[in-house]
N, C-alpha and C positions, 0 to 999 in steps of 0.2 A: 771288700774294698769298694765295691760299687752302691753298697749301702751308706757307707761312713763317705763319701765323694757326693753322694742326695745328699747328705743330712746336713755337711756344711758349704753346700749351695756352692761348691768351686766355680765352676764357669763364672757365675758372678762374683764370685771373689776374685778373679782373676780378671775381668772386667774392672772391677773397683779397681785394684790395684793398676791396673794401667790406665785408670786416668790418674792417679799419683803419679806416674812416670810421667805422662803428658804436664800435669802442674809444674812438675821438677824440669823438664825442658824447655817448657814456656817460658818460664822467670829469664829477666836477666840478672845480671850483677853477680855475685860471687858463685865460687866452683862450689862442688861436694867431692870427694873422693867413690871410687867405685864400690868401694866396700858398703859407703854408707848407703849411698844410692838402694844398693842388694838389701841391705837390712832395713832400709823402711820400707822397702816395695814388698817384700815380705812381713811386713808386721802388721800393714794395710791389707793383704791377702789375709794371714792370721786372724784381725781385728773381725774384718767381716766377714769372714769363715765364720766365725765363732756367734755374732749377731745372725749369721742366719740359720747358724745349729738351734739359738734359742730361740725364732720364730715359729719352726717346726716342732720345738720343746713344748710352747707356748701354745700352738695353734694344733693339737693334735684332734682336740673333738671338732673346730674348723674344715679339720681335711681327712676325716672319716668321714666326712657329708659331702664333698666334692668331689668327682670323678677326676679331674685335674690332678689332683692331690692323694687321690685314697689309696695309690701304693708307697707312699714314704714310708717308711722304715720303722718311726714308731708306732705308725696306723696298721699296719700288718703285723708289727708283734715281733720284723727282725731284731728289731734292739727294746728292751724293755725300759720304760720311760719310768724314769726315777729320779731321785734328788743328787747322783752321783752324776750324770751328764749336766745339771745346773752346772754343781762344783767345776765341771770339767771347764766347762762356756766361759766362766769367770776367770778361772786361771790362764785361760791360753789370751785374754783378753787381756790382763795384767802382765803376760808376758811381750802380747804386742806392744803395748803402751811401753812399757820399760825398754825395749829395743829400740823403738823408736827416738826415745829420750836419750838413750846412751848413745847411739847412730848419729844424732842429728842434733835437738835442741827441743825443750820443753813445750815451744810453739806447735810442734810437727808433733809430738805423743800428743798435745792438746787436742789436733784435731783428729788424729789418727781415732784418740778417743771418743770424740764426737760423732764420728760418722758411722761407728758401734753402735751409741746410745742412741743416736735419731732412729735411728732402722727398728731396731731389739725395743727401745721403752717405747719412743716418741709416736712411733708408726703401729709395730707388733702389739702391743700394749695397753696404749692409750688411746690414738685414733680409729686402727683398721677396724672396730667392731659401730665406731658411733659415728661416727662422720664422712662426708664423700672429700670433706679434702684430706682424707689418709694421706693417698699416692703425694698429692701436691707439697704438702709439709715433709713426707717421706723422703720426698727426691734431695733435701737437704743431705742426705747420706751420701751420694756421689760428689757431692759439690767439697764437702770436709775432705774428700781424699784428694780432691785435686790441689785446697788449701795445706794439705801435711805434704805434698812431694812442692808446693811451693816455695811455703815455711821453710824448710828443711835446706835452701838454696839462697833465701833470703827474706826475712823473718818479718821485716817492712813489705807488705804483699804488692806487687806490682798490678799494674791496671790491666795485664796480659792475664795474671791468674786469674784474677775478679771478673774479668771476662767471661774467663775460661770455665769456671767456676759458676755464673748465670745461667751458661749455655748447659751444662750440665744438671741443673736443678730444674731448666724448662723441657730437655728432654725428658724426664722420669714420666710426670704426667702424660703424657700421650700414649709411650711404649705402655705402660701398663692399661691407661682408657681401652687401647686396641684389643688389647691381651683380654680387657673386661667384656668387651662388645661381645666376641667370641665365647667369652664364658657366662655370658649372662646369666642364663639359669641354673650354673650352679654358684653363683655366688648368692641370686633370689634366694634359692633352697638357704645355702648356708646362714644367709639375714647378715651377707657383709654390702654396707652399703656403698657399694664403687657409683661412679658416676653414671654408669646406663642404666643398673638397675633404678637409682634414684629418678632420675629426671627422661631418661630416653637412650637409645640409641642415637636419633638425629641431633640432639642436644650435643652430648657427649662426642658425634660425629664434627659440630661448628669449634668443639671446644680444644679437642685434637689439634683441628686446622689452626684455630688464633694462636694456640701454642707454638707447634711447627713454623708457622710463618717467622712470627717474632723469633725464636730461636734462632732459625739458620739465618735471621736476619743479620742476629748479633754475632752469629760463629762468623761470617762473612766479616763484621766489620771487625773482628780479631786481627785480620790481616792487614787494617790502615795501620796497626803495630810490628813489632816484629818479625811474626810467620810471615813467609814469602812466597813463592810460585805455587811450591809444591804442594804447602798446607793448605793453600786458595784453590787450588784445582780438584783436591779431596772435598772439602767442604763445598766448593760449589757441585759436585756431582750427586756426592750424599743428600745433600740440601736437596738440589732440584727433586733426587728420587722421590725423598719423601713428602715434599710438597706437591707435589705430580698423584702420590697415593692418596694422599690426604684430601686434595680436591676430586677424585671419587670415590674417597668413602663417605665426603660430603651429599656428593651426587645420586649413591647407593648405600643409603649405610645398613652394613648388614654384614656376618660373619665371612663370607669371603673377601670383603673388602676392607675389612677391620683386618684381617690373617695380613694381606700384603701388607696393607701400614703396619703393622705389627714387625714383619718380618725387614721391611722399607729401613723402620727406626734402626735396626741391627744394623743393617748397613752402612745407613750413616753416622752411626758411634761408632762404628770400626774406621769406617773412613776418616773418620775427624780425627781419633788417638793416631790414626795409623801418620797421617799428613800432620799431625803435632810435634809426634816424636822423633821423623825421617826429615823433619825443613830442620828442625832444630839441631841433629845430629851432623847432618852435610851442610850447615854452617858451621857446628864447630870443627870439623875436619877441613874446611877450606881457610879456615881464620889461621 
């Protein structure tokens, strides 16, 4: 069970999917029923469940070369890598997609779809081996889930998701830059080109920060819309954290200081879903 729980990357699926929650609370305008709500938020876990089973599919001579990496499942031999786990990746993907569409509307399987294929092709596939803006195009995968629990509430996308939605595509880049700093040399070894190993740690450390800055600039201005106190008081706490870590990893850039922003970022994507889904909730129980 703790092998099949690696292989399709839960914690991040379970991430993903609640920033789909957070999209679906964001929006104003029309209801969902609770049921549907359950069944996209699960088809989004599913979806990219299944994109990150094929990353690890994909990427197995990757992370027999990375110490990071060299205990997943198919790198040790627990599960043996074959054409029957593709078949698997496919279908549970086809199943998300179809709940989602039955659940909801076409728009929401649409992106529900989408944020599979940026991660699994766009990122795994195509960019992670040739380019340092992997992460950067990558981060479009979190941004899809927050458009499918949107969609799903109201298919015209409000200026709240699209927000929502930004903030989430400028987070990816940094959490992983940090997670790179840290890993430097084995991604050197591996020959994946992340942004430190290309250009620097101190490069990588200014580029962190532009990101961060602007991001919580705009999670902040989410709130001249309809989040109110509570989602303002997360976002500003998270924000400050990571903006606070990020000016010195600026200062120091270097593996312990890359670990805090690293760790920084988590906080402040929990903080943000958590203040998305709790203002939006105790408004509609006071309405």
């Amino acid at each position: 069970m703790k092998a099949l729980l690696n292989l399709f990357k839960l914690r991040i699926g379970v991430a993903i999917a609640l920033t789909a929650v957070a999209g679906l609370m964001v929006s104003p305008g029309g209801e969902i029923g609770g049921w549907q709500a359950l069944v996209l938020t699960l088809a989004v876990l599913l979806s990219s469940s299944a994109a990150g089973a094929f990353n690890q599919f994909h990427e197995v001579d990757l992370d027999a070369r990375m110490g990071r990496t060299s205990r997943r499942p198919f790198v040790t031999g627990r599960f043996r890598h074959h054409g029957g786990w593709l078949a698997l990746i496919v279908a549970l993907t086809g199943i998300a997609v179809a709940a989602a569409w039955y659940a909801t509307n076409a728009l929401a399987a649409l992106y529900t779809f989408l944020g599979a294929f940026v991660y699994a092709i766009v990122y795994t596939v195509w960019l992670k081996r040739r380019s340092a803006w992997n992460i950067v195009i990558g981060g479009l995968a979190g941004s899809f889930a927050v458009l499918a629990g949107a969609a799903a509430v109201q298919p015209g996308l409000s200026v709240e998701a699209l927000l929502l939605a930004v903030v989430l595509f400028l987070w990816t880049p940094p959490h992983f830059w940090s997670l790179s700093i840290v890993c430097r040399d084995d991604y050197a070894k591996a020959g994946v080109p992340m942004l430190p190993v290309v250009r620097g740690d101190r490069f990588a450390a200014w580029a962190i920060f532009g990101h961060a800055l602007v991001m919580v600039g705009l999670s902040l201005a989410l709130a001249l819309w309809s989040p109110g106190w509570l989602y303002l008081a997360c976002a500003a706490a998270g924000g400050g954290l990571l903006v606070a870590r990020s000016v010195a990893l600026v200062r120091e850039p270097g593996r312990a200081t890359a670990l805090a922003n690293f760790h920084a970022s988590l906080i402040q994507l929990s903080l943000l879903l958590l203040g998305t889904i709790a203002d939006a909730w105790m408004r509609n129980a006071m309405a």
